[in-house]
VEXDREN-2710 file (C-alpha; in Angstrom, 1 decimal):
% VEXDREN-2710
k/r/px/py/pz
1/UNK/8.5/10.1/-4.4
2/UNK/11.1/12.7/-4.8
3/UNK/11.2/13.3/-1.0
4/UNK/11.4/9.9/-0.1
5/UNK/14.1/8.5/-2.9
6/UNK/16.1/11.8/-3.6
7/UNK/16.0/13.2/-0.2
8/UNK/15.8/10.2/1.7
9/UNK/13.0/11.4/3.6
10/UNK/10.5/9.7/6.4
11/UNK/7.2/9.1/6.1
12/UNK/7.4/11.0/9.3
13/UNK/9.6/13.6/8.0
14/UNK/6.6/13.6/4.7
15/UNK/4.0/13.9/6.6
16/UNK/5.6/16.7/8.1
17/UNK/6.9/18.3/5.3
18/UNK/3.5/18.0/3.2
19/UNK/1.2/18.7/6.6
20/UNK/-0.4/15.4/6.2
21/UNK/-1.2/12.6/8.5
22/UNK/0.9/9.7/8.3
23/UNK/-1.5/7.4/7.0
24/UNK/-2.1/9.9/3.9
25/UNK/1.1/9.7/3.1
26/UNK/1.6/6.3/2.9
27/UNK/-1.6/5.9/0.9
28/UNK/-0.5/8.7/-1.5
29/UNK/3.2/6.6/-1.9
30/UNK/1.7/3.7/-2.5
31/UNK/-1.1/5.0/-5.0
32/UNK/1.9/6.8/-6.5
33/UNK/4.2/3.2/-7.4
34/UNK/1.3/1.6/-8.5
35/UNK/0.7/4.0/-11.0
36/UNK/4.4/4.4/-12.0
37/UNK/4.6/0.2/-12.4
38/UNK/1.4/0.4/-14.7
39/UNK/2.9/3.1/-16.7
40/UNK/6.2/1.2/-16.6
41/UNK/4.7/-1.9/-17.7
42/UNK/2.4/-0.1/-20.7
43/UNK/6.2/1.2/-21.8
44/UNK/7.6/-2.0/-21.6
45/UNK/4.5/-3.8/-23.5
46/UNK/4.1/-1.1/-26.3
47/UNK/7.7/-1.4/-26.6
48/UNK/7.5/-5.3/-27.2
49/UNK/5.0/-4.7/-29.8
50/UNK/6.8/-2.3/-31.8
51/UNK/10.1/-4.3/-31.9
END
């Protein structure tokens, strides 16, 4: 995630970068915002409970 949003990387310039197909990387990104959203939405529900 930090190459892609800090240093405005391509998946091409990743996959590169990490010496990893393509298709891994994509996987990996994706796998990678799903988790963040689920911990972002555990945050934002514990939060909710607690106010």
């Amino acid at each position: 995630m930090i190459l892609r949003y800090l240093h405005d990387r391509t998946y091409e310039e990743m996959a590169y970068i990490l010496s990893l197909s393509i298709g891994t990387v994509k996987t990996q990104f994706f796998r990678a915002r799903t988790q963040l959203s689920e911990c972002i939405l555990a945050q934002h529900s514990l939060a909710q409970e607690t106010a």
